[in-house]
Backbone bond lengths (Angstrom), bond angles and torsions (degrees), N, CA, C in turn:
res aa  C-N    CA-C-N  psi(-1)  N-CA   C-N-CA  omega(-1)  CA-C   N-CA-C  phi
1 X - - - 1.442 - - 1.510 108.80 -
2 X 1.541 116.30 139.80 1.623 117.65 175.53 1.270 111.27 -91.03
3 X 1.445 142.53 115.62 1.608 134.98 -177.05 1.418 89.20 -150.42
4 X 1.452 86.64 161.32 1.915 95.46 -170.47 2.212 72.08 -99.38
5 X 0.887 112.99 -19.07 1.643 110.36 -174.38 1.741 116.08 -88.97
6 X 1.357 108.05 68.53 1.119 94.83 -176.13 1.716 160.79 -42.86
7 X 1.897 74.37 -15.55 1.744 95.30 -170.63 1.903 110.47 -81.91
8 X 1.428 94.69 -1.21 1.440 109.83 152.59 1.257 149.63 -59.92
9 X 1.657 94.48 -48.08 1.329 108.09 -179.50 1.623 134.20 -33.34
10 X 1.825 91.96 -58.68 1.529 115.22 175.75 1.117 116.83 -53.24
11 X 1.970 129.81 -44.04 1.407 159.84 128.21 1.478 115.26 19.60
12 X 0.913 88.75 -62.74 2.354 110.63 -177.90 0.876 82.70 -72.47
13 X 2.015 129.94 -81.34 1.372 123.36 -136.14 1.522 119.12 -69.83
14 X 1.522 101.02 -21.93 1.498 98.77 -179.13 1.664 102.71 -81.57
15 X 1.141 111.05 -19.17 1.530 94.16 -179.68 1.751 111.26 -73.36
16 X 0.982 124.08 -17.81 1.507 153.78 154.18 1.584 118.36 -34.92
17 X 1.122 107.52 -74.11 1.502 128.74 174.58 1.436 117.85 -62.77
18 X 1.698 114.86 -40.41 1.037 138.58 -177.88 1.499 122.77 -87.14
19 X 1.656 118.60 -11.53 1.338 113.95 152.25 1.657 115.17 -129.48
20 X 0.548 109.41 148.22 1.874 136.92 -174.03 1.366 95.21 -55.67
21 X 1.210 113.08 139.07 0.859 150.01 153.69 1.841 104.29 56.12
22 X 1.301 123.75 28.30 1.566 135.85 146.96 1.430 132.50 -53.42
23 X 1.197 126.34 135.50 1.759 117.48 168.42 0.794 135.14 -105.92
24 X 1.597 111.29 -58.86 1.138 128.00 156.51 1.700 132.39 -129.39
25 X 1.450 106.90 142.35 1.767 113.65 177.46 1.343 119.70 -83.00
26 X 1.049 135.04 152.21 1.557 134.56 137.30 1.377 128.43 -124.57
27 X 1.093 124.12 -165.98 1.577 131.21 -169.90 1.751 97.69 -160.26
28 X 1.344 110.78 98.92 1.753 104.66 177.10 1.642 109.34 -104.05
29 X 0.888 110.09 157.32 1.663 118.49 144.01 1.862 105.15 -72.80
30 X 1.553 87.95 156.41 1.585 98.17 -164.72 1.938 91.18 -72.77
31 X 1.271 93.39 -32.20 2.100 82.79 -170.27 1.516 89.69 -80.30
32 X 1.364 156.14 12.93 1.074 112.26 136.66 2.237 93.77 142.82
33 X 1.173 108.32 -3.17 1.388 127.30 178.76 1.282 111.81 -73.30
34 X 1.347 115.06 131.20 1.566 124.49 172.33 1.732 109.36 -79.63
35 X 0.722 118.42 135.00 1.558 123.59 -168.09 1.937 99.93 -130.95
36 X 0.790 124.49 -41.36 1.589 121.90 163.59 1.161 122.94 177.99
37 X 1.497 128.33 135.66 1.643 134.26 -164.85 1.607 119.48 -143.83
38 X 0.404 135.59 135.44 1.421 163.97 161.54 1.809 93.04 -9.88
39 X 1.506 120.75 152.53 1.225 133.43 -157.65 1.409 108.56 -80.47
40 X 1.537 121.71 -35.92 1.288 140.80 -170.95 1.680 110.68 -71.36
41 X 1.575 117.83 -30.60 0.982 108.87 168.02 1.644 120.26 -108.47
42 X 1.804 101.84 133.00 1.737 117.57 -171.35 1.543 99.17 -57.34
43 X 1.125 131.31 -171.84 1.525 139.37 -122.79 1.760 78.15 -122.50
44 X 1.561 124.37 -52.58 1.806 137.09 161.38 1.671 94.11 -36.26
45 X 1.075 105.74 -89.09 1.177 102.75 -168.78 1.617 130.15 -38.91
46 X 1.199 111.18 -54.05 1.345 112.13 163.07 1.652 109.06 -56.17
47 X 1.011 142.48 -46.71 1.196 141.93 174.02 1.674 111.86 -47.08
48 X 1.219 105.99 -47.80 1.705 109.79 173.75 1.685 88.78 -65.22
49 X 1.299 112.26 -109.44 1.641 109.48 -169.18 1.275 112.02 3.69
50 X 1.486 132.85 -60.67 0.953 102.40 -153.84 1.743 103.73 -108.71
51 X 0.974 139.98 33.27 1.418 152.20 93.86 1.238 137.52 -33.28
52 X 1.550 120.91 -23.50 1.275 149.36 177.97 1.965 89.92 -93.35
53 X 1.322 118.69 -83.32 1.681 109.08 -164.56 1.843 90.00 -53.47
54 X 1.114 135.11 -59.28 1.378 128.23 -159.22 1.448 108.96 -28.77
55 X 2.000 105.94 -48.70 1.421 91.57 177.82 1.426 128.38 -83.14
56 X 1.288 100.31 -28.04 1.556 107.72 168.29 1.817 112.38 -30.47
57 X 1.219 77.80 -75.30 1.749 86.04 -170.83 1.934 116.22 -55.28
58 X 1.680 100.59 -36.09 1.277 94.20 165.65 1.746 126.86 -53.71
59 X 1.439 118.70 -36.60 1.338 113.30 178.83 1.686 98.30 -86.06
60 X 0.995 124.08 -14.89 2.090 96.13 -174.56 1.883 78.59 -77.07
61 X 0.828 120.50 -36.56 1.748 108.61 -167.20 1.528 87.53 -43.25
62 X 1.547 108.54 -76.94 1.326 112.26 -159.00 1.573 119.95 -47.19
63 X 1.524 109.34 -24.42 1.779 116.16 167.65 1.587 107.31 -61.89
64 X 1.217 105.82 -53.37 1.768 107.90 -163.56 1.570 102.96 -68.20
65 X 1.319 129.83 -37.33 1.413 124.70 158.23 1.368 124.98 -40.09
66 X 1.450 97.70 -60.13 1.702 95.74 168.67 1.637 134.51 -78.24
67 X 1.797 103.65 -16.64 1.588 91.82 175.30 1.499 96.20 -141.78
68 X 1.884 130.83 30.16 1.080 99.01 144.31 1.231 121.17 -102.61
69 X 2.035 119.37 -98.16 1.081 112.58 157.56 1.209 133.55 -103.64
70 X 1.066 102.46 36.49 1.596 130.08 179.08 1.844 123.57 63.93
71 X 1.749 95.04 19.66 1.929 82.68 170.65 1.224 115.89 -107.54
72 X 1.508 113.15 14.51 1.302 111.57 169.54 1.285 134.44 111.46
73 X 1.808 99.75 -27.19 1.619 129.26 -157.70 1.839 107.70 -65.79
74 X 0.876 93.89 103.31 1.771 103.27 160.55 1.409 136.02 -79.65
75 X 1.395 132.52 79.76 1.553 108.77 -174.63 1.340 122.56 -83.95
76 X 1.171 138.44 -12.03 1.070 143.41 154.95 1.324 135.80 -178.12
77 X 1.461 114.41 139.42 1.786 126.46 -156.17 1.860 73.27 -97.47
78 X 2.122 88.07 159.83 1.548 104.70 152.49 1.858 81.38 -155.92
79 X 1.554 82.84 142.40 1.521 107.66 179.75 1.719 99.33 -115.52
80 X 1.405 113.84 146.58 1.378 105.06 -175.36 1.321 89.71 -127.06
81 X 1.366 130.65 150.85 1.257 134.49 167.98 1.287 152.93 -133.14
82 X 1.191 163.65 135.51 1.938 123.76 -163.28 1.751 100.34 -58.38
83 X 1.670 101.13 124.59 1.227 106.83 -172.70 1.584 140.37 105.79
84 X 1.421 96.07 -31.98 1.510 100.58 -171.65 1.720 100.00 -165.35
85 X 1.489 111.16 176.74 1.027 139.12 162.14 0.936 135.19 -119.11
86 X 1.539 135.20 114.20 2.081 133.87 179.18 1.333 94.02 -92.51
87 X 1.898 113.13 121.63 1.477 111.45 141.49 1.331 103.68 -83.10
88 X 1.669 112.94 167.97 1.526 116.72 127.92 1.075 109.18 -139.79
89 X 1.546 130.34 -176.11 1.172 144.03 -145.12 1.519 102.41 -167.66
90 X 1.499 111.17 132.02 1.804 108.49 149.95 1.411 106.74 -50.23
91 X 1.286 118.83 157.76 1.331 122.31 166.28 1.766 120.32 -168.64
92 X 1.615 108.03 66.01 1.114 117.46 -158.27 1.402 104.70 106.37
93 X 1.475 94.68 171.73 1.928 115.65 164.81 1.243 117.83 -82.20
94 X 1.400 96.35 114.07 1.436 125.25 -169.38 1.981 128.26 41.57
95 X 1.749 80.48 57.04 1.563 94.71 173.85 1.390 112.97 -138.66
96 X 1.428 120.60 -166.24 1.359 100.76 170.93 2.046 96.81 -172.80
97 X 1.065 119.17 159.26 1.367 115.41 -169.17 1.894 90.86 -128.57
98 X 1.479 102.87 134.83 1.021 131.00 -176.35 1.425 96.53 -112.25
99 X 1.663 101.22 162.79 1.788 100.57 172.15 1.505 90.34 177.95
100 X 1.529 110.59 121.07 1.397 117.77 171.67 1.457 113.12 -94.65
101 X 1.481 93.65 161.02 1.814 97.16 -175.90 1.377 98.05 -143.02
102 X 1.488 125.56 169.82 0.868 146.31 144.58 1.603 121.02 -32.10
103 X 1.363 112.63 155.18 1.791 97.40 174.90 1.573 121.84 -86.90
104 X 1.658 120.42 5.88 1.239 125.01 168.80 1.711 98.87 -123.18
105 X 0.955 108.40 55.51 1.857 103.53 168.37 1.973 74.60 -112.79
106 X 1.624 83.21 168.60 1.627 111.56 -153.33 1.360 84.10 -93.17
107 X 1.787 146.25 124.91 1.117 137.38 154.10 1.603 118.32 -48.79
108 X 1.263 107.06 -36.30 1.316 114.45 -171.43 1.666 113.23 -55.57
109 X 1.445 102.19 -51.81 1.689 113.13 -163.65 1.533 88.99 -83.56
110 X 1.370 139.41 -39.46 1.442 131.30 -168.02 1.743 107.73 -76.33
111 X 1.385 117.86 -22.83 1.583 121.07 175.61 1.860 99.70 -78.41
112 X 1.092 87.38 -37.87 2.133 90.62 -174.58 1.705 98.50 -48.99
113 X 1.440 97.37 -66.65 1.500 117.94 -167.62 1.581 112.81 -37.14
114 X 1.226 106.46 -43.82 1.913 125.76 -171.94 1.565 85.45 -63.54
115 X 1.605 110.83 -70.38 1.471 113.59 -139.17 1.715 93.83 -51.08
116 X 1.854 113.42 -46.94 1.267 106.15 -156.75 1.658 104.81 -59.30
117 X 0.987 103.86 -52.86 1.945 108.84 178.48 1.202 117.08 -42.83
118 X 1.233 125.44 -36.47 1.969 128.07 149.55 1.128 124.15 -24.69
119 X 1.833 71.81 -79.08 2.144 90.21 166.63 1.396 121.91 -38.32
120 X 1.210 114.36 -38.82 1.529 124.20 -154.00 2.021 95.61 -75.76
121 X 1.393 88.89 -58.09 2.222 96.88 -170.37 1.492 93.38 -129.19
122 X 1.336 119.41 52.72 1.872 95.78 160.29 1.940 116.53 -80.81
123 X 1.403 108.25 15.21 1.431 128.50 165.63 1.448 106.37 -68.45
124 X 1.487 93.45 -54.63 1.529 84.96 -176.08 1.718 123.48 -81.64
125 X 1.283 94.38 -9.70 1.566 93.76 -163.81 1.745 113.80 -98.73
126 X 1.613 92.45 29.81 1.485 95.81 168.82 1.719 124.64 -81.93
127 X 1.582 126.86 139.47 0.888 136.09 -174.50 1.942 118.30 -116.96
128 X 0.954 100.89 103.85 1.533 121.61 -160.77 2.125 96.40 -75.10
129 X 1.474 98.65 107.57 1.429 110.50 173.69 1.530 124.35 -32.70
130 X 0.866 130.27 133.97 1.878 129.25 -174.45 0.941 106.93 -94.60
131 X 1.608 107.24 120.59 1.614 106.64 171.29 1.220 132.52 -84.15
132 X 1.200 118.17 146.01 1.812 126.94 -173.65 1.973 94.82 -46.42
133 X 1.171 104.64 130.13 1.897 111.59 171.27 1.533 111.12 -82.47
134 X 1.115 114.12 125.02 1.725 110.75 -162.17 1.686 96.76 -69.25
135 X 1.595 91.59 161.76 1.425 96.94 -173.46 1.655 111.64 69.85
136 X 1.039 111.54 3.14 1.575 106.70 163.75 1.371 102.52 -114.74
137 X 1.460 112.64 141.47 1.738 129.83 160.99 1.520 89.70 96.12
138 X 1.390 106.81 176.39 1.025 130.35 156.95 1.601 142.13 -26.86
139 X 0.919 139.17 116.53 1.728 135.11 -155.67 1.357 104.06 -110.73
């Protein structure tokens, strides 16, 4: 895994090893930043993924605004796919933990696994919003 936070690293992989039928982890910022992943996926790849959950999670927001109780709150997407499965998860302020699986890993035990590892450091797994760089965009 690449993290400027090292005490992470081990973090992902054991959640990895430790549930069935998993591949790969990440750690995003909610706008869409890779913040640290698992060894198996190249620096592209993680960059897609987590451009890929960013939007994910951006539209269930935008669903639960409009048809739950309208604050927006997401606790967790699963995408199913030919082949595999995307969780994600809140995980901290303004982050979120992704984790692909196989298409017969157990949703049940791979959603447990996320939530507890949340539980465990969502201290650490906060992602601090990026500010607009002056003189860029529109005035």
């Amino acid at each position: 895994m690449q993290t400027t936070d090292n005490s992470l690293t081990w973090l992902l992989q054991n959640l990895l090893d430790s549930t069935p039928g998993t591949r790969h982890a990440l750690v995003l910022s909610r706008d869409g930043l890779r913040l640290c992943w698992t060894e198996h996926l190249t620096l592209d790849r993680a960059d897609q993924l987590a451009a890929i959950c960013s939007g994910i999670q951006a539209l269930a927001q935008g669903a639960s605004v409009e048809f739950g109780n309208g604050t927006g709150g997401v606790r967790h997407s699963m995408t199913e796919f030919h082949g595999g499965l995307l969780f994600i998860v809140e995980a901290g302020e303004g982050a979120h933990l992704a984790v692909v699986a196989v298409e017969d890993a157990d949703p049940g035990v791979v959603g447990h696994q996320m939530t507890e590892l949340v539980e465990q450091i969502g201290e650490h797994l906060r992602a601090a919003p990026r500010h607009a760089l002056r003189g860029s965009g529109p005035s």
